[in-house]
Structures are given as structure tokens and as C-alpha cells.
N, C-alpha and C positions, 0 to 999 in steps of 0.2 A: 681317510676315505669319506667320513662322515662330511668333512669341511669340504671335498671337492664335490661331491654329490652337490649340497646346498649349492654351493657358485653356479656351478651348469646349470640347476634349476632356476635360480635366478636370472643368469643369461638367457634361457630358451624364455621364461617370460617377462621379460625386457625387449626383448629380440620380439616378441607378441605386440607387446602393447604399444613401440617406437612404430611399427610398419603402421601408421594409419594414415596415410597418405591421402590428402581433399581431392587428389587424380584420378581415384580408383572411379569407375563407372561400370554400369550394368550392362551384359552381354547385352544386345539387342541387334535385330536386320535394319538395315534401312534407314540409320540417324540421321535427321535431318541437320544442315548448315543451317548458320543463319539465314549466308543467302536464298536457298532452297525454299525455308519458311517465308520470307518476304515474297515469293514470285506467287507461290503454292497460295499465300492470302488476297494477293492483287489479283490473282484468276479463278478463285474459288472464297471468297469469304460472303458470307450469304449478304451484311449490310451492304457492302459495297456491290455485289450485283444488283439489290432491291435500287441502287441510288444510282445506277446507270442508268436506268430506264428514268431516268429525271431529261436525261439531255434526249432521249426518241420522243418524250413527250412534247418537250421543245420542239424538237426538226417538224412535229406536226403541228404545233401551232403556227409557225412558221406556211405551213404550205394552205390555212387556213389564211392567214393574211395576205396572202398571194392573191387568194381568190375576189372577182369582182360578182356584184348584185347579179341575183339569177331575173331576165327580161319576164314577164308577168303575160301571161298567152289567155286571154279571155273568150268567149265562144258564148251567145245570148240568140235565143232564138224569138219572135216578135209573135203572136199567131191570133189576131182578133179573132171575134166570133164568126163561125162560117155566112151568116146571113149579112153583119158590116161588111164582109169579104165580098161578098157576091154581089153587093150593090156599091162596088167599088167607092165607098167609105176609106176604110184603112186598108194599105197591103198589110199583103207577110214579108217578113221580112228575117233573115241572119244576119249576127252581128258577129264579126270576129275583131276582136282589139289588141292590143299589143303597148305593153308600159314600159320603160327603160330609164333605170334611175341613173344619173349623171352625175358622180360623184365628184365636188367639188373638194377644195384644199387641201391636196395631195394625200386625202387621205388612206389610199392601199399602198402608197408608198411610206407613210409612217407606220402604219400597220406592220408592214416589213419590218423594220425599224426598228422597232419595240420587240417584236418577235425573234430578230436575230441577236439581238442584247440579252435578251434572257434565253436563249439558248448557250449564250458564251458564260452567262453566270453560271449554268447549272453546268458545263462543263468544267469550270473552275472549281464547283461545292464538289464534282467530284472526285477532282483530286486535290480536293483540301481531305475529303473523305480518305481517301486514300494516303495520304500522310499520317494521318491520326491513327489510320488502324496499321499503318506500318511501325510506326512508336510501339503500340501494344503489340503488335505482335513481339517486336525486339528486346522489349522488357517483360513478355512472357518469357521469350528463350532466355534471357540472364535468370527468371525466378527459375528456371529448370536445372539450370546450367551450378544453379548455387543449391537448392535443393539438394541434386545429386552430390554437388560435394558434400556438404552436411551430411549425407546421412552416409556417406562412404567414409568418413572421421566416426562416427557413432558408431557405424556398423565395425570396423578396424579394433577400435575402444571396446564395445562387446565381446568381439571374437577373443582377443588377447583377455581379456577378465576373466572369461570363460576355461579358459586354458588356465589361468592362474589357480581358479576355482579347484578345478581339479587335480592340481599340484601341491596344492593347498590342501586337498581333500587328502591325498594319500601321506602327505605330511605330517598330516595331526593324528591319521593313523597310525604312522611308525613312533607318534610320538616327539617328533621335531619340532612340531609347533603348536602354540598354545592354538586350542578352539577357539578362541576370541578371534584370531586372524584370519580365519576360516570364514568367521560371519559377517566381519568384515571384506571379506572380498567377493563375499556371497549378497550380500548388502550393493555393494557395489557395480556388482555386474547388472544386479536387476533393476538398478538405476540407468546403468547404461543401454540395459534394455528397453524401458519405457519410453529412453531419449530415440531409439534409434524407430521406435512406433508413432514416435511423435512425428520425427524426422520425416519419417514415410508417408506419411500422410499431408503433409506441405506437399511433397514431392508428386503423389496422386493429383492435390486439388492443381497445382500449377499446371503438369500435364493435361491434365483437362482443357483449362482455362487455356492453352494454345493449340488444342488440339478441335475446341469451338472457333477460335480466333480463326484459321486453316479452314473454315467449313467442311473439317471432318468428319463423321464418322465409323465407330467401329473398333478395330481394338488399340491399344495402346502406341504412342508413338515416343520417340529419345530423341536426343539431339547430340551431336557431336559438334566440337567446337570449344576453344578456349572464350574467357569474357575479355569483348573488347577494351581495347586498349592503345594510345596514340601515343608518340611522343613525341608532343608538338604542345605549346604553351598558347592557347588560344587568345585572342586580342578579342575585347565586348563589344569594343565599338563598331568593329567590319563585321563582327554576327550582328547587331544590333540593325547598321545600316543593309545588309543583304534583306534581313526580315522583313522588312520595310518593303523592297525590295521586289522580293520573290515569294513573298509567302500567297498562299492561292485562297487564303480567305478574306486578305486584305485585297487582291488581286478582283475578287468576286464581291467585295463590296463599294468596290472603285466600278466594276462595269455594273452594278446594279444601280450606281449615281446616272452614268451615262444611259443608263434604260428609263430610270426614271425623269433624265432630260427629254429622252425621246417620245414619251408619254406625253408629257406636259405638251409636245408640239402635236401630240397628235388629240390630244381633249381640246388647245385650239383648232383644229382643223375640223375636228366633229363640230365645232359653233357653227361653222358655215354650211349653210342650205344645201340642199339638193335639190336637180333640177329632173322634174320625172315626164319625161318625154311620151304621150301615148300617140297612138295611132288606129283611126277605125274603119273600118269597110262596113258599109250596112248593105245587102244583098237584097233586093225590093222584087217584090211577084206582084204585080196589078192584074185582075181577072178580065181585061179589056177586050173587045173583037179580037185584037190579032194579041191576045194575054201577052202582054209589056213585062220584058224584064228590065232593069234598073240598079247600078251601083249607087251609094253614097258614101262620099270620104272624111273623114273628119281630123283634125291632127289640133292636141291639144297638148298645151305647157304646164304644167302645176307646179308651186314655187311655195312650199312654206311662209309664212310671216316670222322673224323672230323677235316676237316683241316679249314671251314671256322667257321660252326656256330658249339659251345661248349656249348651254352645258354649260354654266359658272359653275356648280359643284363640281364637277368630275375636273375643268382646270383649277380651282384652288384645291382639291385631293390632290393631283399631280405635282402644284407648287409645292405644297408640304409635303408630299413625299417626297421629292429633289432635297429638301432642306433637309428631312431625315434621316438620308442616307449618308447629306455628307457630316452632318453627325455622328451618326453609327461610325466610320470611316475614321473621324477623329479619337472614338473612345477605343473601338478597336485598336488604333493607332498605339494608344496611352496600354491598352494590354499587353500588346506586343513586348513596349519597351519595358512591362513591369516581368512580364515569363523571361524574358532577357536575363533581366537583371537577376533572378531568383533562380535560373537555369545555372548563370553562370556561379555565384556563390556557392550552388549544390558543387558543382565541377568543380571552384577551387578546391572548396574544401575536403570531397570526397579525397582528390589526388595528394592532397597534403597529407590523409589519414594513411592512404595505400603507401604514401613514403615514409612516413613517420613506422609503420609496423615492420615495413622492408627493412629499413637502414637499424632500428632501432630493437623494439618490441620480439623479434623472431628469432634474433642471435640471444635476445638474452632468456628468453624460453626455452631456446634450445641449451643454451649453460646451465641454467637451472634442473632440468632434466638428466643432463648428463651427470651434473655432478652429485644430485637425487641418487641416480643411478649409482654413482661409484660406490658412494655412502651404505646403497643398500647391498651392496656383494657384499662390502666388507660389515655388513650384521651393523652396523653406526647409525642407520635410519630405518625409521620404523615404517610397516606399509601405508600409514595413516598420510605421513608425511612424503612418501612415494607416489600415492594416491593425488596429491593434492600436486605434487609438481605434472603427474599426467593430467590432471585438468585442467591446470594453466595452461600450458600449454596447448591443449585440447581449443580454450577459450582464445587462445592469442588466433589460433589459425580459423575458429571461425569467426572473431573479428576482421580477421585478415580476408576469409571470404567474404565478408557481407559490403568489405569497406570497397574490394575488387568489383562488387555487383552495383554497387552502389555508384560507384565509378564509371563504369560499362553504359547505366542507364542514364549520367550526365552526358555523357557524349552521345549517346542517340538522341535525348531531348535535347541538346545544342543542334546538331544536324538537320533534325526535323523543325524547329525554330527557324533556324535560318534555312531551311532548302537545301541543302546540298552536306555530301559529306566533311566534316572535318577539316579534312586535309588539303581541303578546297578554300576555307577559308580564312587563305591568309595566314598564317602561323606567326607571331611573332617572333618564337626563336625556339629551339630543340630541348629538351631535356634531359639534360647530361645525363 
């Protein structure tokens, strides 16, 4: 009786501690998908609304450059003294004038120019914006996604210790087991307690950090959803050339060249003079027998000299800024291919690890355990040595988590690198 008792106990806390499954998740309403979180950030993430208002700033300089010189409306009144007046000396006279600057070297239509390039830039920064905080969002949702298993393995590990605890506890009361084993499972569980405080608290800060990402506030949000995962063996060189390609910050430093082409034509076009057209009517009272009224017309050209300023600063700023850009252009260039290449290494070698745990690493944790376990029904293993096959194991599955997350976050940095998802680019061949 005594010997069947012991077995049962042993199986009910075996049966405890094997249930710890990285799938278990927390009741909650309303988890969000990946997808869900990516829409919920593109239409409510606070940087990305502050960095829309870049491109309305644009549409209004733009309607500033449209606009031509406002005509100059003058109004002079003449009035000698009443006694030269009266001894028709000077009249009086009104003067109404009228100036009209004539802008030469096309320049409101370079004005345009320049205005509608840097409108197309600042719509590119913001969905270069918009890529980048689509990354973090997607590798907030893997740190929640792994978070929660972690602390669903720890929580599992507690519960089951706990139960052991007090099978342990009334065991040492009947006298079946030494109190050493007691404090050792008692030892153990408040180990696994601290892990699972620990746990929860990754799990808090991550929540958080996607639940600012979201422009949320308020209470608490989850996420439902496995970590992504492709199977498709990716080629460097079509992500390499896409990026190249489509990425919208190299896109925005290619139309920030061609703005700053347009500029430079328009600091030459400021060189050239303006021609300011006036016109005057002078309105004449003579105090004469039959008091004489009298117009005078006048129409004058005024024509700067450029002998000092030609705006030569503002075109060599322009020339060196063209040069600049397509510098900038070239080093961005060299970033690109170097996130490429560093993206991709992460990607090989995350997938190598998640294969290497799968094929290898989990069967033989799982042997280990099991045969832990057989050892300890039949009283041949002690709990020290029980103890240590549950945290092998314990550590194989959250290596196996971090390497799955880890994995997850190489494919959205590939994705968001190249512009487009995955699956889109080109696969070399499937993954048996």
C-alpha cells in the first residue's frame, strides 16, 4: 500500500510539473493580431501623426511658391502754402502711383519646383517613418509574444513545485521522507517563484512599450498570435537589390538630390534682375479765373545694376548642396547593403538555431526527463537529480523560445529592409 501510495504521488507531481507548456496565455478581451497592431500604429501612433503634418507643411509652401509679387498702390498728396497757392506759384496736386515688379528667369516657376520636390521628400520621410515604427511595433509584439510564454513555463514550474511542496509536506509528516527533501522542494519552488516575478515583469515593461508604440492609453492590452515564421530560404542578393530599390529613405534622399538640382536653378534665376514697372497720375488744381484742372502722367522702368550682388552665395550653397546630397545618397547606399548583410546573418543563423533545437536539442530533453522520471517512481533518482532534468529542460524550451523570437524579428527586419513582405521576395527554395 505504502509503495502504491508513493507511485501515485509521484505521478500526480510529475503529471504537475511536465504540464508546462510556452502556449499557455492569459485570459484577456480583445488580443490584438499582429496585423491589428500594425494598422492601430499607422493610424494612431503619436510620431507618425506629429510627422504627417511635414507633407501639409509642404502643400503650403508650395501654394506660397505659386504666388506672384503683390503690385505696390501709392497715394501722395502735394499742398504748397495757401498764399504760393493763391498767387498761382505751385498747384496742389494728388499723386496716385502704381509699381509692378516683373519677374524675370522663370523664377515662380522654379519656385514651384523646389516646392513640389520637397513636398515629395517629406512624403517619402513619412513612410520611411512609417516603416520603422512598423519594425517596432512587430518586434514589440514578438517581445510580448515570448514574454508571455516565459512566464507561462515559469508560472507551470511554480504551480507543479507547489503541489510537490505539499506532498512533500505531508510526507515528511507521515514520516516517508526525509525533511531534507522537503527543503529542498521548498528551496525550489521559491526559486521558481522569483523566476516567475521576474518573468512578469519583462512581460509588464514589453506591454507597455507596445502599448505607447499603438498611441494607447489606458488599461492593459495582449496579443494573440503565434511568432512569425516562413518557410522559404531567402536569397541576399534580390533583398539587397529590392532595398536599393524600394526602400523610401533612400527614395527621399534621391528626390532631395533632384530638389536640390531644382534650387540651384532657381539661385540662378534669382541672379537675374527684375524689371519694376511704375506708373503715375499727378491730379493738378491751378487757382486761375476759370480754377484749371489738370492730369499728369508719368511711366517709369527701374532696372537694378548687378555689378555687386548676383546671389553667387546662395548658387554655390545650392551647388554644394546637390554634391551633398548625392553623397549622402552614396553612404546611405553603403548602409543599406551593410543592414542587408547583418539582417541577413541574424536570419541565417537565428533559423539554423530554431532547427538545430527542433530536430535535435527537444527530443533529447524530452528523453532526459522522461527517463528522470521513470528513475524517480521506481525511488533510483533522487529529487536533486529530478529537479535538474525539469530545468533542463525548462531551459531547452526557453532557448527554444527566444531562438523562435529571435527568428520572428529576422524576418520583419528582412521585410522592412527590403519593403515588402517575405514571401515576395523571391525565395530561393522551400524548407523541407
Amino acid at each position: 500500500m505504502l509503495s502504491a501510495r508513493r507511485a501515485a504521488a509521484r505521478t500526480l507531481i510529475l503529471a504537475c510539473v511536465l504540464c508546462t507548456s510556452p502556449r499557455a496565455v492569459f485570459a484577456q478581451a480583445a488580443a490584438l493580431t499582429i496585423d491589428d497592431a500594425v494598422r492601430e500604429a499607422i493610424d494612431r501612433n503619436l510620431t507618425l501623426v506629429a510627422e504627417r503634418y511635414a507633407v501639409s507643411v509642404a502643400q503650403a509652401r508650395i501654394v506660397t511658391a505659386r504666388l506672384r509679387p503683390n503690385p505696390v498702390l501709392t497715394l501722395s498728396a502735394m499742398l504748397p502754402d495757401g498764399t504760393v497757392f493763391a498767387n498761382g506759384i505751385s498747384p496742389r496736386e494728388q499723386v496716385f502711383r502704381t509699381d509692378v515688379v516683373l519677374e524675370r528667369g522663370g523664377k515662380r516657376e522654379r519656385r514651384i519646383e523646389v516646392a513640389e520636390a520637397a513636398r515629395s521628400v517629406a512624403e517619402l520621410q513619412v513612410l520611411n517613418t512609417m516603416r520603422t515604427i512598423v519594425l517596432d511595433v512587430e518586434n514589440a509584439f514578438v517581445d510580448v509574444v515570448l514574454a508571455k510564454a516565459n512566464v507561462a513555463l515559469a508560472r507551470g514550474s511554480l504551480d507543479a513545485f507547489d503541489a510537490l511542496v505539499r506532498v512533500n509536506t505531508e510526507r515528511v509528516r507521515t514520516g516517508d521522507l526525509p525533511g531534507v527533501e522537503l527543503a529542498r522542494s521548498r528551496l525550489a519552488a521559491l526559486q521558481f517563484q522569483n523566476e516567475v516575478r521576474l518573468r512578469e515583469s519583462k512581460l509588464t515593461i514589453a506591454r507597455g512599450r507596445l502599448k505607447t508604440l499603438l498611441g494607447r492609453a489606458g488599461p492593459e492590452i495582449d496579443v494573440a498570435g503565434d511568432l512569425h515564421r516562413d518557410l522559404v530560404v531567402l536569397d541576399r542578393d534580390t533583398i539587397g537589390n529590392r532595398a536599393r530599390q524600394q526602400r523610401p529613405d533612400l527614395q527621399a534622399l534621391r528626390r532631395d538630390q533632384a530638389r536640390s538640382a531644382a534650387d540651384l536653378r532657381l539661385q540662378i534665376a534669382q541672379g537675374r534682375v527684375d524689371y519694376t514697372v511704375s506708373g503715375e497720375v499727378h491730379r493738378q488744381h491751378q487757382p486761375t479765373p476759370t480754377d484749371l484742372f489738370g492730369n499728369l502722367y508719368g511711366l517709369y522702368v527701374s532696372v537694378p545694376l548687378p555689378i555687386f550682388n548676383r546671389n553667387q552665395g546662395e548658387v554655390e550653397r545650392a551647388r554644394q548642396e546637390e554634391r551633398q546630397a548625392d553623397a549622402r545618397i552614396r553612404a546611405r547606399e553603403a548602409d543599406v547593403s551593410d543592414e542587408v548583410h547583418a539582417a541577413f546573418e541574424v536570419y541565417a543563423a537565428s533559423r539554423d538555431v530554431v532547427g538545430t533545437i527542433e530536430q535535435e536539442m527537444l527530443a533529447r530533453a524530452r528523453d532526459v526527463r522522461a527517463t528522470t522520471e521513470y528513475s524517480y517512481r521506481r525511488g533510483e533518482a533522487s529529487f536533486v537529480e529530478f529537479l535538474d532534468a525539469v530545468r533542463a529542460f525548462n531551459d531547452t524550451m526557453q532557448s527554444y523560445n527566444e531562438a523562435r523570437a529571435d527568428y520572428a524579428r529576422s524576418l520583419y527586419s528582412l521585410e522592412s529592409i527590403a519593403g515588402a513582405p517575405v514571401g515576395a521576395v523571391a525565395p530561393s527554395q522551400v524548407i523541407p
